[in-house]
N, C-alpha and C positions, 0 to 999 in steps of 0.2 A: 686702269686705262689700257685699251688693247693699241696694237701699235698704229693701225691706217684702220681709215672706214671702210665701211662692208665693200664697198666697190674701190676700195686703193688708196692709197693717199693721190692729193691733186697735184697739179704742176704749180708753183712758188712763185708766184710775180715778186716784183719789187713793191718799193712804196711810193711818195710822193718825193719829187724832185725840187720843187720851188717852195714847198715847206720847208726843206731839211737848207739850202740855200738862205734864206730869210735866218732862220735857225745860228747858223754859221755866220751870220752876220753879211750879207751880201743882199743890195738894194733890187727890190723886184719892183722894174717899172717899166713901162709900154714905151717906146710899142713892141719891143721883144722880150719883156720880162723875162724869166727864169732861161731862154736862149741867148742872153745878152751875156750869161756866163759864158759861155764858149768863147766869146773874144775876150771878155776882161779878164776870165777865173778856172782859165780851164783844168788845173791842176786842182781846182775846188770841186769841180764837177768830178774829177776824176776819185778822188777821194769818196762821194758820197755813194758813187758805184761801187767801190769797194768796200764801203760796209756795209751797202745792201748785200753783196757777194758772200761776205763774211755771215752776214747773217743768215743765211739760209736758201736768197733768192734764185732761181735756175734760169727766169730769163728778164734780162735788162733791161730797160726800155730806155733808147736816146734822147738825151735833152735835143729835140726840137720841136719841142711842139713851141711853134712862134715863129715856122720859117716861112709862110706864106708869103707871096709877092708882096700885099700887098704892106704889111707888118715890114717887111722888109725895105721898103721905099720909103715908108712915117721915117724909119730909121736911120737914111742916107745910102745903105749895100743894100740897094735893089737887084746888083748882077752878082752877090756874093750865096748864091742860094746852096748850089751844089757845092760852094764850097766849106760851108757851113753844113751844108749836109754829111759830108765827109767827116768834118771836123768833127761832128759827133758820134762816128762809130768810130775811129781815131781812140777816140781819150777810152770808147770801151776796149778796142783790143791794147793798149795799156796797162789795164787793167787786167786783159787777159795773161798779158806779158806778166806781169808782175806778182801773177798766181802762180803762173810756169815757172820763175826764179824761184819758189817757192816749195817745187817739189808736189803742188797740191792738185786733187781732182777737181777743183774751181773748176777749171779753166774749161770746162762739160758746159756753160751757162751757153745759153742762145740770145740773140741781139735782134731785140723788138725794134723798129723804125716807126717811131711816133708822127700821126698826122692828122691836125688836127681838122675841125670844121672851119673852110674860110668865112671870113664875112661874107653877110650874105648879100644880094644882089647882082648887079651883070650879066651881063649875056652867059646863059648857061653853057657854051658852047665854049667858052672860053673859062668857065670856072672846071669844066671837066678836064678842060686841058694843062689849067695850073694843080689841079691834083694829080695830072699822071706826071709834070713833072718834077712834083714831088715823091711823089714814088720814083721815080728812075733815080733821082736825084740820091736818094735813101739804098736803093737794090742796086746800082754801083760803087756807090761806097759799102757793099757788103754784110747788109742786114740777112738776118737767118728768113724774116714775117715782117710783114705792112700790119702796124695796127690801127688804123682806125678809132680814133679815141674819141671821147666825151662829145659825140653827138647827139644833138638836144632837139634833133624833129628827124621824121621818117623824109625829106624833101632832099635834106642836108645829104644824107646818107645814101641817097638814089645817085646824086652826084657824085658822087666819092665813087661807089660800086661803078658808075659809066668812064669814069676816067681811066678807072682802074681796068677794064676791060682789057682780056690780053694775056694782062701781068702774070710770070711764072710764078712769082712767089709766094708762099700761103700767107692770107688776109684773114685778120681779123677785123670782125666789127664790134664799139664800145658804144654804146647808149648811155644816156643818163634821165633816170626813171624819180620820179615826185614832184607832180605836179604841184604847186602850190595852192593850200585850199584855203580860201579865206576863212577866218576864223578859228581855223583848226592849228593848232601845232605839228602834230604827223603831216607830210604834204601826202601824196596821193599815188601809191608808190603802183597804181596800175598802170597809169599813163607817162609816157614821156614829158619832161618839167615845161616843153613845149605846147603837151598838150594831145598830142596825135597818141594814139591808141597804139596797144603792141600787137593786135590785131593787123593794123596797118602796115606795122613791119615787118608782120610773120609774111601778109600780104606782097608787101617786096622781095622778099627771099627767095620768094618762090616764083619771081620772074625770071626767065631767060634774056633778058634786055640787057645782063650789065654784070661784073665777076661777080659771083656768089662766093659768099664771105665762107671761110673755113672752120670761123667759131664766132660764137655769139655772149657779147660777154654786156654786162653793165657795169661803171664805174662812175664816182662821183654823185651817189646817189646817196639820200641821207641813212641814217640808220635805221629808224625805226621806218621807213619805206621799202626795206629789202624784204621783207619776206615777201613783200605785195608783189615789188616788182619781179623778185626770183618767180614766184606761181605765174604771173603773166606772162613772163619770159619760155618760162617751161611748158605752159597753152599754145602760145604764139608760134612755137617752134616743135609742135607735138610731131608734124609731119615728116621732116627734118631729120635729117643726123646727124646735125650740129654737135661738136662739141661746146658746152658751155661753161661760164666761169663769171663771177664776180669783183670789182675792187672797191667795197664802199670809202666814202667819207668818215672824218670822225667827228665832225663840226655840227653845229646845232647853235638857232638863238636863243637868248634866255627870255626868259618870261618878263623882261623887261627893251628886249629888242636888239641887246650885243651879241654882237655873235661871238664863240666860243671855238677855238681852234678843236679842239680837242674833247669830249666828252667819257670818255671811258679810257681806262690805261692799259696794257698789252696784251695783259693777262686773260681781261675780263672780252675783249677785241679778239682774238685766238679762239676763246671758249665759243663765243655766238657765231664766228665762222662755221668752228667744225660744229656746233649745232645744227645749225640752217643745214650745213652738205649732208650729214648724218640723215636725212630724212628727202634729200632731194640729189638722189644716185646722180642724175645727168650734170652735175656740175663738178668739174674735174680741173679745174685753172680758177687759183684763189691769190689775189693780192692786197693792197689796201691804197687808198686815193687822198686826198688831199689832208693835212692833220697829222701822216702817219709819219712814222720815223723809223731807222731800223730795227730797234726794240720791237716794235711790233710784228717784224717782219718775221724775227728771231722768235716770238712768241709763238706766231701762226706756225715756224716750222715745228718747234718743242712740241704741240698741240697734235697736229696734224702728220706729222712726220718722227715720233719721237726716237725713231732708233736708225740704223744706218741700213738696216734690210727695208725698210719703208722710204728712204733717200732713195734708194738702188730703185724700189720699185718706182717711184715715181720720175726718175731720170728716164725709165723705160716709157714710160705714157710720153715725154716728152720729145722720144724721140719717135713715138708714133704720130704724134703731133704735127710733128717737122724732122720727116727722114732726111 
């Protein structure tokens, strides 16, 4: 095994938040599911950031995805927004603190500000404007990047980018790619699960109308739909000098219709990562989405990163990423 891919080892996402949550025995239910720890469980929340930390992850991503207004009102703290937004990069430099007690080079991780797609409808003018004030909301309590997560249409995403207009800080955007095909088991990993083509979204990237995202990643996407959507993604974005990255699922139904949290274990999850990147250079930020745990996380770095000059070098990409 050589130590990094021909083009470097990637940058280390975390894993899934509301899995490891459930996991730990803590009830995930709407309308803030897995944000609903922040008030009941934040020492729980803080814990699972630190063993994604431990195990390899270099950049965090905040329990909020759940903070929208409107999620927020179902719940009774309609005007608790920003401070729940705080409250979640809070429990991450905690976290960082308690790397720093430690003596350790942790404490290098970066802090993703998760936000997710609102519900849809309403007056567009007013959903652009509940995304920028989630972003401000996020970029003064101290985020490194706005990530932009698990958007499931190029419409969703047009919004997001118009709110985000402005904003100093680097934006990521996260897709979620497989369509569902009737009949078929594999969903249809060209198109977004929505539907809209990655055509369409290479389409919006390249408008001047709205912040141009600073990387282009998919996540929540099934497994045997990534290499489709990775190739689509790497079409759609030919023009571009995106950096790109992935975080699949690990979930799948059975051939009887349950679904399966989890289908393959950390080892075998690491190996198909750095397959897929081994053969597709432009992806450089690799993590794992809903199913995963920090095992897996640890896995993808053993794999991916397995020596401390391949860490170093990819702390470096990271800080090219986000100087």
């Amino acid at each position: 095994m050589t130590d990094t891919l021909e083009q470097g080892p990637p940058v280390l996402l975390d894993g899934a938040m509301g899995t490891e949550l459930a996991e730990r025995g803590f009830e995930l239910r709407g309308p803030l599911f897995s944000a609903r720890a922040l008030l009941d469980a934040p020492e729980l929340v803080e814990q699972i950031h630190w063993d994604y930390l431990c195990a390899g992850a270099q950049v965090l991503t905040t329990n909020s995805f759940g903070l929208h207004a409107a999620s927020l009102a179902k719940a009774g703290v309609a005007e608790r927004q920003a401070e729940l937004a705080r409250r979640s990069v809070e429990v991450l430099e905690q976290v960082r603190t308690r790397a720093r007690a430690r003596g350790s080079d942790m404490t290098r991780f970066r802090i993703a500000g998760s936000i997710p797609p609102r519900p849809p409808g309403g007056e567009r003018a007013l959903a652009r404007a509940e995304y920028r004030a989630y972003a401000d909301g996020l970029a003064d309590a101290g985020v490194d990047l706005l990530l932009l997560e698990t958007f499931t249409n190029v419409d969703a995403a047009r919004l997001a980018l118009e709110g985000l207009a402005g904003v100093e800080l680097p934006v990521w955007l996260s897709v979620v790619a497989g369509l569902p095909t009737p009949g078929q088991s594999a969903p249809d990993g060209t198109r977004l699960i929505s539907g809209d083509s990655f055509e369409d979204l290479g389409q919006l990237l390249r408008s001047e109308t709205h912040r141009v995202p600073d990387a282009l990643l998919i996540n929540c996407t099934q497994i045997d739909a990534v290499p489709a959507a990775l190739d689509a993604l790497i079409r759609a974005s030919a023009e571009l000098e995106l950096p790109l990255g992935f975080s699949p699922h690990l979930g799948r139904r059975r051939y009887d219709g349950v679904w399966i949290d989890r289908i393959i274990g950390p080892k075998v999850f690491a190996a198909q990562i750095q397959a897929w990147m081994k053969v597709r250079p432009r992806l450089i930020i690799a993590g794992a989405c809903c199913g995963s745990r920090p095992d897996y996380i640890a896995a993808m770095q053993h794999s991916l990163m397995p020596s401390e000059a391949a860490r170093e070098q990819a702390f470096v990409r990271l800080a090219q990423l986000l100087p």
